[in-house]
TORTILUM-582503 format. One record per residue (C-alpha): residue in three letters; x, y, z. Coordinates in steps of 0.1 Angstrom, whole numbers, always signed. Layout:
BEGIN
ATOM   rest       x       y       z
ATOM    Ala       X       Y       Z
...
% end
This chain:
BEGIN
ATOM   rest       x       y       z
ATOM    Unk      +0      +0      +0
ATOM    Unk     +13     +36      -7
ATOM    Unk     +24     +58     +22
ATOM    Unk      -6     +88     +28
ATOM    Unk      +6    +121     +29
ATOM    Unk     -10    +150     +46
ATOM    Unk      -4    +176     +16
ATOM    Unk      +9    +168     -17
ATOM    Unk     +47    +171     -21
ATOM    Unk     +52    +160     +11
ATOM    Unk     +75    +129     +28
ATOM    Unk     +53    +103     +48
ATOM    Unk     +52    +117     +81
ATOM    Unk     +59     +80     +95
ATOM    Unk     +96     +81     +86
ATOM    Unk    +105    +114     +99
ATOM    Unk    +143    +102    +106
ATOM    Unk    +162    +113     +74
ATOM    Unk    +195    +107     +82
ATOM    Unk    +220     +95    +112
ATOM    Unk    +255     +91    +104
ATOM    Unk    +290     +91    +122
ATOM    Unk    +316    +101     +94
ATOM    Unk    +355     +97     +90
ATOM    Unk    +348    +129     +66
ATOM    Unk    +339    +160     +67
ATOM    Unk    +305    +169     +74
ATOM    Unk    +279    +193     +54
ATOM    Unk    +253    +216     +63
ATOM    Unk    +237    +216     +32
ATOM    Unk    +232    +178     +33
ATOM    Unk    +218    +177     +69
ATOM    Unk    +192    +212     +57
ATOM    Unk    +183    +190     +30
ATOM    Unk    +176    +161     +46
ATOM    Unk    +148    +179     +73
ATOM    Unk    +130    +195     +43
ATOM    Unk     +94    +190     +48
ATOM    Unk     +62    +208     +33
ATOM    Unk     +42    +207     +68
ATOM    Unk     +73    +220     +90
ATOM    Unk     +65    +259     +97
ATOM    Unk     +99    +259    +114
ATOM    Unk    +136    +245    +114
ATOM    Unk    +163    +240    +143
ATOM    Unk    +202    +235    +132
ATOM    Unk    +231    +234    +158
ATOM    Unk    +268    +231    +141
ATOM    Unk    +293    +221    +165
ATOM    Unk    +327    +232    +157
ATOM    Unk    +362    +225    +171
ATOM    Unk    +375    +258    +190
ATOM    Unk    +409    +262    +199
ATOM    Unk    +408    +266    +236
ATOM    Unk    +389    +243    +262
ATOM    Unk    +391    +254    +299
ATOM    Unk    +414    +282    +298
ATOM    Unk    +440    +267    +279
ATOM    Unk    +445    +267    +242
ATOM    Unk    +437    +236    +218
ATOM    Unk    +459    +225    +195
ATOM    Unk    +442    +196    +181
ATOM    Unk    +416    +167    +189
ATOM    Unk    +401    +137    +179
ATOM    Unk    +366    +118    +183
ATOM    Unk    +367     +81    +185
ATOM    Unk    +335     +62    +189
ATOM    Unk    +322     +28    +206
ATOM    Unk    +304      +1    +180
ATOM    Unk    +275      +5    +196
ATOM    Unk    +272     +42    +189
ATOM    Unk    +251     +47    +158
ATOM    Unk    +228     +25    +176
ATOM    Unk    +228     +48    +205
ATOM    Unk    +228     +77    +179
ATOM    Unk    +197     +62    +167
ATOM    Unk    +177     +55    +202
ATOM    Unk    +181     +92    +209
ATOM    Unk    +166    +103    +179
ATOM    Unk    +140     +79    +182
ATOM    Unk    +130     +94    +217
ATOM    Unk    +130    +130    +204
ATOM    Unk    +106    +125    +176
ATOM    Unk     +84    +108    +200
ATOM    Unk     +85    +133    +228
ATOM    Unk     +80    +163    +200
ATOM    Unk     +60    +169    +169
ATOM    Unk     +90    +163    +145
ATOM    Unk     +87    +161    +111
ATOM    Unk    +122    +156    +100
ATOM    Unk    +153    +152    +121
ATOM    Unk    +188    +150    +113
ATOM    Unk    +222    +142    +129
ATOM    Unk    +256    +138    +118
ATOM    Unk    +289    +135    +139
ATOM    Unk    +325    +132    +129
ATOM    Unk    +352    +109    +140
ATOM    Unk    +389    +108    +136
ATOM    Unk    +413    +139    +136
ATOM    Unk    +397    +172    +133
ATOM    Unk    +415    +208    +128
ATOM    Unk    +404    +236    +144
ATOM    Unk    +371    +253    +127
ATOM    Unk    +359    +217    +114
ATOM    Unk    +331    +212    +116
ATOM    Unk    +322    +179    +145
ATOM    Unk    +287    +176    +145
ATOM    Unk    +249    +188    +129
ATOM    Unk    +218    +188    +141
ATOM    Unk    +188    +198    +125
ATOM    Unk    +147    +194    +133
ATOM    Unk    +120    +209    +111
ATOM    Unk     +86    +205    +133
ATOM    Unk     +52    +228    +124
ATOM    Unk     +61    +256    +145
ATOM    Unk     +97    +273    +154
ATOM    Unk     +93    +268    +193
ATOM    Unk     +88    +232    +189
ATOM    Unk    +118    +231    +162
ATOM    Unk    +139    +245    +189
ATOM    Unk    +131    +229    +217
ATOM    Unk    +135    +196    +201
ATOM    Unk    +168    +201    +182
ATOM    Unk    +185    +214    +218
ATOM    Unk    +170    +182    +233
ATOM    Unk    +188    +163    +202
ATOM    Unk    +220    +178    +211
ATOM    Unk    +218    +176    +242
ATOM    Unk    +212    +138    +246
ATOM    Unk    +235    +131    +215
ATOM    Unk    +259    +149    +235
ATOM    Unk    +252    +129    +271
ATOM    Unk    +240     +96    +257
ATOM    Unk    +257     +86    +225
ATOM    Unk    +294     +68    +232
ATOM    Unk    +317     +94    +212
ATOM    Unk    +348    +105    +229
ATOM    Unk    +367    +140    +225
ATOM    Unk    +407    +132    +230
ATOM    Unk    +418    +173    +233
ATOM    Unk    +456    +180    +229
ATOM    Unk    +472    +215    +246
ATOM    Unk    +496    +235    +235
ATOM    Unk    +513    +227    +265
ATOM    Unk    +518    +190    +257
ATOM    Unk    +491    +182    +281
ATOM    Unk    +461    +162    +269
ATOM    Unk    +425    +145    +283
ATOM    Unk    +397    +126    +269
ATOM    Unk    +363    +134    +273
ATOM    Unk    +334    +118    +273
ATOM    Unk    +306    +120    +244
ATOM    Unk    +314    +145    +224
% end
């Protein structure tokens, strides 16, 4: 049977979950933007995370993200919890592993939902548990030769 659509043009609201990744390359806004385009969204929420070069006072030379297996399953749980606690009608979320350079871009977010308010409030929420939940680890290295790890994002 054919998926129903509320309006024509539009995606079946059923599979509002466009596209999860965890990349080895760099990462585009344009392809996450894409990917929560919907007819019925009023409103849409994008975070970019970016590498800065100081963390805590001291300056960053470099850093890399390293992942568990099990985190583009995790990646996916989370996502699965926002569209069910908020009227989401596309969601998106991308997050890059390996060596990045200051500026580069290491993650994007985006949620389109009917109205802004709910657009926000559900892409922070997205973030925010990506950030918390998903097994992705930040190894930061100092211009003083120091280093740490830290954990999920």
């Amino acid at each position: 049977m054919a998926p129903m659509y509320d309006h024509p043009g539009e995606r079946a609201a059923a599979d509002p979950i466009r596209l999860l990744a965890i990349r080895d390359t760099p990462l585009s806004l344009d392809e996450v933007f894409r990917a929560v385009g919907d007819d019925a969204a009023g409103g849409t929420a994008l975070f970019v995370g970016t590498v800065r070069n100081h963390d805590g006072g001291a300056d960053v030379d470099a850093l890399g993200y390293s992942r568990h297996p099990t985190a583009e399953a995790e990646l996916r749980r989370v996502a699965e919890k926002v569209v069910a606690d908020h009227p989401v009608r596309a969601l998106a979320a991308v997050h890059r592993v390996g060596d990045l350079a200051v500026g580069d871009l290491a993650v994007v977010v985006a949620v389109s939902c009917p109205h802004r308010a709910e657009a926000f409030e559900a892409c922070r929420k997205l973030i925010d548990d990506l950030k918390h939940e998903v097994p992705i680890w930040k190894h930061q290295r100092f211009s003083d030769g120091t280093e740490e790890w830290v954990g999920a994002c």
